[in-house]
Every structure is written in structure tokens, then in C-alpha cells.
C-alpha positions as CSV (number, residue, x, y, z in Angstrom):
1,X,42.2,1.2,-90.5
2,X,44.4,4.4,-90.9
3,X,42.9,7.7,-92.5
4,X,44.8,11.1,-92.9
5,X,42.5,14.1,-93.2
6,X,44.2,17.7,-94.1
7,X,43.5,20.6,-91.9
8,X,40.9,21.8,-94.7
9,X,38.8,18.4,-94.6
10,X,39.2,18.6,-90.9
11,X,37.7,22.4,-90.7
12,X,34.5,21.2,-93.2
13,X,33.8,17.9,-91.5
14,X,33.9,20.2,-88.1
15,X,31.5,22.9,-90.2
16,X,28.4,19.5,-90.6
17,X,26.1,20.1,-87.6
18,X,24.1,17.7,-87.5
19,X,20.6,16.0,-88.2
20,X,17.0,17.7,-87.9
21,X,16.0,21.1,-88.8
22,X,17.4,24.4,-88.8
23,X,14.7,25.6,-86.1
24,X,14.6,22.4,-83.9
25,X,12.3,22.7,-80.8
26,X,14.5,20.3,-79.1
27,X,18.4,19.4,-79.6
28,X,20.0,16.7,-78.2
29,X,24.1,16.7,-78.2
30,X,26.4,13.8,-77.6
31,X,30.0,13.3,-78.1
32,X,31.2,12.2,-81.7
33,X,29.6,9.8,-85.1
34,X,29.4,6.8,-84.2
35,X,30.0,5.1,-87.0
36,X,32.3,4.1,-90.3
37,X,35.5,4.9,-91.8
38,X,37.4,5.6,-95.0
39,X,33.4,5.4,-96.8
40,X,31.8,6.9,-93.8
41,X,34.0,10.4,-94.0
42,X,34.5,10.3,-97.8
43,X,30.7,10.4,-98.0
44,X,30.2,13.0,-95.6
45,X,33.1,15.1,-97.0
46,X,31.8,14.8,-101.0
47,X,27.8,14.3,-100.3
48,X,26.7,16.4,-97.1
49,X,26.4,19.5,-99.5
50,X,24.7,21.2,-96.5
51,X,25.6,21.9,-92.4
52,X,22.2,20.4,-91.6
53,X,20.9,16.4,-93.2
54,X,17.8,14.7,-93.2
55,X,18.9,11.8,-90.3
56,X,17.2,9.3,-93.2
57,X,18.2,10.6,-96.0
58,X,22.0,10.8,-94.4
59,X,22.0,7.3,-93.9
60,X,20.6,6.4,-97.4
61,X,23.6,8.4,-98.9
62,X,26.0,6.7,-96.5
63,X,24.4,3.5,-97.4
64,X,24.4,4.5,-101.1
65,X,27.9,5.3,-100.8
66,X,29.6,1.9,-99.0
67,X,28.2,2.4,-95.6
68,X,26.1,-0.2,-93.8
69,X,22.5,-0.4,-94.5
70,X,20.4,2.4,-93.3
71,X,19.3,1.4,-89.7
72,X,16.1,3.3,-90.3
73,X,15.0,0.8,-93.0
74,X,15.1,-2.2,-90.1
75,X,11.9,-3.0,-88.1
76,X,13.2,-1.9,-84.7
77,X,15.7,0.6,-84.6
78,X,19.0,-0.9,-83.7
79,X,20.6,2.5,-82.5
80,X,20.0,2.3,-78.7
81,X,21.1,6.6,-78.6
82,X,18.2,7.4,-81.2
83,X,15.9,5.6,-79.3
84,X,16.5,6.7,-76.1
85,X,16.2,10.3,-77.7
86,X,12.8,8.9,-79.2
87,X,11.3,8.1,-75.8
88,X,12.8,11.4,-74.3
89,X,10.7,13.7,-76.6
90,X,7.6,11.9,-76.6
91,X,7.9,12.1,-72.7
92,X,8.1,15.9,-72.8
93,X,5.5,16.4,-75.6
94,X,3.1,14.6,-73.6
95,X,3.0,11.1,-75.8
96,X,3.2,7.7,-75.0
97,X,6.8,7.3,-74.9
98,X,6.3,3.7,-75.5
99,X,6.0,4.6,-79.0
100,X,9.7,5.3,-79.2
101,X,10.4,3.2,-82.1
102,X,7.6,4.1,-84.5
103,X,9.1,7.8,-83.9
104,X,12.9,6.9,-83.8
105,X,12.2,5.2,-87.6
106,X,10.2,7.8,-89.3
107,X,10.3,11.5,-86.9
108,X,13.7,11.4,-85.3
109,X,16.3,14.2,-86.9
110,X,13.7,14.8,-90.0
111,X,14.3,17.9,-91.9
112,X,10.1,18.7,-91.5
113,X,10.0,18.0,-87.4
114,X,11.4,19.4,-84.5
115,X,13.8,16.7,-82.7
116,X,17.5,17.2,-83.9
117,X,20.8,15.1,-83.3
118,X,24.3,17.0,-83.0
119,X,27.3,15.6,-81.4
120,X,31.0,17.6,-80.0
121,X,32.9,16.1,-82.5
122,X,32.6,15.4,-85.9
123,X,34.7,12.2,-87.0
124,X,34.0,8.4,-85.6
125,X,35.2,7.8,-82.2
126,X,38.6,5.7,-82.0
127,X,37.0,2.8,-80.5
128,X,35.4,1.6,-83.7
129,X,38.6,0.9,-85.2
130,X,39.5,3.8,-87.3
131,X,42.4,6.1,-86.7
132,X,42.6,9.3,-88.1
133,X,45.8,11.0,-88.4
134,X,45.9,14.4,-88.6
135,X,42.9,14.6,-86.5
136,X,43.1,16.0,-82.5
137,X,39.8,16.7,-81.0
138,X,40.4,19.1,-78.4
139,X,42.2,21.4,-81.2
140,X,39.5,21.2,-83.7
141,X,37.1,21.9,-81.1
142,X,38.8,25.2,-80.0
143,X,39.4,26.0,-84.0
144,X,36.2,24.9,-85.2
145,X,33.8,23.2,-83.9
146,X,32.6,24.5,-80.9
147,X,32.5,28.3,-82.7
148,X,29.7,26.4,-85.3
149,X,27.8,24.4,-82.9
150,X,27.4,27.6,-80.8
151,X,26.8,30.1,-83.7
152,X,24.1,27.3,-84.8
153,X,22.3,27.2,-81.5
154,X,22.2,31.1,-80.9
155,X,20.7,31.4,-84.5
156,X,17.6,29.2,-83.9
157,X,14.2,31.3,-83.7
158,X,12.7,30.5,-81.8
159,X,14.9,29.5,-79.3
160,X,14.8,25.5,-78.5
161,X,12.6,24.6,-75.6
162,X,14.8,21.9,-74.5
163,X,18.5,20.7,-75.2
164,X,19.6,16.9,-73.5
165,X,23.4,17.1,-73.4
166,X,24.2,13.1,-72.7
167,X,27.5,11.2,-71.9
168,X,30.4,13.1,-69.6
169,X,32.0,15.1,-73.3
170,X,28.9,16.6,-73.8
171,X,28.1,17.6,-70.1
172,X,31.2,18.8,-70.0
173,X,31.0,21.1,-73.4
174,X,27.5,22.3,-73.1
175,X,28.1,25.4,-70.8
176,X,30.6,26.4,-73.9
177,X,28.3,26.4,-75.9
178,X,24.9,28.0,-74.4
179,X,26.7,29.6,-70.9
180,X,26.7,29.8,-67.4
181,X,24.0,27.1,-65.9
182,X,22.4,26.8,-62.3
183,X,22.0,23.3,-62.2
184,X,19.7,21.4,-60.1
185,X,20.5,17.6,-59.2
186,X,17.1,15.9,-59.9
187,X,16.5,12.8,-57.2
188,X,15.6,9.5,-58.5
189,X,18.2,10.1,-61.1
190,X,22.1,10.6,-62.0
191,X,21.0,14.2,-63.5
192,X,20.5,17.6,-63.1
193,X,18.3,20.7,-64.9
194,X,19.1,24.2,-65.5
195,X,17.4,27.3,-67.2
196,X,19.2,29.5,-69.5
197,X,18.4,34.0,-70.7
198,X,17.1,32.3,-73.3
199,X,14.6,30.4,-71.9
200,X,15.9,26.9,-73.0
201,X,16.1,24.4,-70.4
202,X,18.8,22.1,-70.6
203,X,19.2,18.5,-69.2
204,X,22.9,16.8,-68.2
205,X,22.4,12.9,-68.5
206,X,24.4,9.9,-69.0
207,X,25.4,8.6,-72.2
208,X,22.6,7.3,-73.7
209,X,23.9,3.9,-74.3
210,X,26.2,0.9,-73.0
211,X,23.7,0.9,-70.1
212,X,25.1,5.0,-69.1
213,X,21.5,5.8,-68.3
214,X,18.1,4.8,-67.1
215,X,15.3,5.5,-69.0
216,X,12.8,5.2,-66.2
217,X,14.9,8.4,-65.6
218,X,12.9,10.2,-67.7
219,X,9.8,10.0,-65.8
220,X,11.1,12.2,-63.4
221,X,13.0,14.8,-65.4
222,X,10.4,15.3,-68.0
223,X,7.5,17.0,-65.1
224,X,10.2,18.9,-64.1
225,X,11.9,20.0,-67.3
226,X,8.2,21.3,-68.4
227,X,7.4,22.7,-65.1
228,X,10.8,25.3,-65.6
229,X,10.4,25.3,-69.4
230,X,6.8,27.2,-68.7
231,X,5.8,27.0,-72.3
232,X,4.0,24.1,-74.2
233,X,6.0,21.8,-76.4
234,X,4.3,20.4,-78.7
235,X,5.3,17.7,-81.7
236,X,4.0,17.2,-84.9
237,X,3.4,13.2,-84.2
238,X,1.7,11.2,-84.8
């Protein structure tokens, strides 16, 4: 499937930030939307009214709109990066982490919580079958994107305790977007932890899927990530 986006659909797709609150306590950033098209981007172009969306209600309107049905509506969440983000905050608020799917389905990216779900870039990734003309990453991250991701991050009060940049794109971005980082290679793992001025301690993983990363991982990092966070985080669940 072939789309052509303008440069002004371009700059408002690149201007959506992504799902949660405006005040997240803990951020997680990937690489790009995984999924859809042609209905995928028309919906997000015409419907996300705002730079921040309820990760449920998204999916109802995307669902509403064409898309496939809501994965949040199944029994066991199908979307192996949500989870994996499910088990990594209940492991740093202290909770059974087991219970990743109860709060992948119904606490993940809420408006009214604290977990939130941005990505680099803002259009489906080539490999799932859409090509967008018009479209070139790496200019519409210097143009757009990475000057509202940032802006979005510095503006949070108070800061976020903890931000999990997963998959190579996003390591790679993440000191654009927050600054300089002393990273610290954590053993028993493929990651490493640094502390920013600002107090939020960020976390470079694998990608969170296509087996990219172990979650026994997180067993490791998340003692270590609150020891050099110093501060309590806590999460409105259950």
C-alpha cells in the first residue's frame, strides 16, 4: 500500500506525542506506531484532536474508524511491547509484576495514571507493508519531531522518575532529547542506567519485542533504577 502525506500532514502527525498523561511518572520511548495504514493515519490525522490520547480510547477511535479491533478489548493483551512495559512498572512500583496483563488492559497509557507510551517517529514502520511517500524520518525528526518530544519532556512537573528508552532508535535518540548521560552497563543484562540534572533516571534496553530483550532483565535493573532514582514511585494500582 502506497500513501503520500504533504509536508503539513507530516509536521501534525510529528506534533501527536503519544499515550498517557501530560504529567507521567514514568515514560517509556520506542521507535515508531506500529501499526496500520491509509485508515491508521487518516484517523490519527482527522481524530487525535489532541498531542496526548487515552492508549484505549485511541484504539477505540482507530477501531471505530477501520482499524483492527482494539487489542485492549481481548483477554490477554496481544501487544508483546505493552506488556513488557506493564511488567517493567509494576517491578519499579514495588508490585507483582506478574500482574502485567491485568495492568497492560486497563492502566497502561491511561489519561488518569502515570505510565505513558511515546515512540521517535510518528508514522507505521515500513515493515508492515505501508509506504509513505513524501515521508523521510531522519528529516522530520530534525524538523519536527525531536523539538516536540523534547519540549514535552522538559515541560512535565514534576519531572518523570523513570524513562525506559527500548530498541537501538530509541537508545540512540534519547540523549537528544533529555542530554548528556553517564551510563552504567548493568551485569546480568544487555543494559545500562544513567541519572540526569533532573533527577530522572533513564534505562537503555532492547527492543521490547521479537525476542530483543529479557524480561528476567528486569529484576536486576529495577533495585538498581530505584536505588539511583532515591525517591518513592508509587502507582495508582490496583
Amino acid at each position: 500500500m502506497n500513501i503520500s502525506l504533504t509536508a503539513t500532514e507530516i509536521k501534525q502527525l510529528s506534533g501527536f506525542i503519544g499515550y498517557g498523561p501530560n504529567n507521567p511518572k514514568i515514560i517509556f520511548l520506542g521507535t515508531e506506531e506500529a501499526g496500520g495504514g491509509l485508515k491508521n493515519i487518516q484517523t490519527r490525522l482527522t481524530k487525535f484532536t489532541s498531542p496526548t490520547q487515552d492508549l484505549y480510547k485511541a484504539h477505540c477511535l482507530l477501531e471505530d474508524f477501520g482499524e483492527t479491533p482494539n487489542p485492549l478489548i481481548r483477554k490477554h493483551c496481544p501487544v508483546q511491547q505493552w506488556t513488557t512495559a506493564s511488567f517493567f512498572t509494576l517491578a519499579l512500583a514495588g508490585k507483582s509484576p506478574q500482574e502485567y496483563n491485568n495492568y497492560c488492559k486497563n492502566y497502561l497509557g491511561r489519561q488518569n495514571r502515570e505510565s505513558f507510551l511515546m515512540d521517535c517517529f510518528p508514522v507505521p514502520k515500513p515493515s508492515q507493508g505501508t509506504q509513505i511517500q513524501g515521508y523521510k524520518p531522519k528529516q522530520a525528526w530534525e524538523d519536527f519531531r525531536r523539538d516536540n518530544l523534547k519540549n514535552f519532556i522538559s515541560a512535565i512537573s514534576p519531572q518523570p522518575i523513570f524513562i525506559i528508552a527500548y530498541g537501538n532508535t530509541a537508545g540512540d535518540k534519547i540523549e537528544e532529547l533529555v542530554g548528556s548521560i553517564n551510563w552504567e552497563n548493568i551485569s546480568e543484562t544487555d543494559c545500562s542506567v544513567g541519572k540526569i540534572e533532573s533527577g530522572t533516571v533513564i534505562c537503555k534496553t532492547g527492543f521490547f519485542g521479537q525476542g530483543r530483550f529479557n524480561r528476567d532483565y528486569i529484576r536486576h535493573l529495577a533495585p538498581k533504577m530505584q536505588k539511583l532514582a532515591n525517591q518513592s514511585f508509587s502507582i495508582n494500582y490496583p
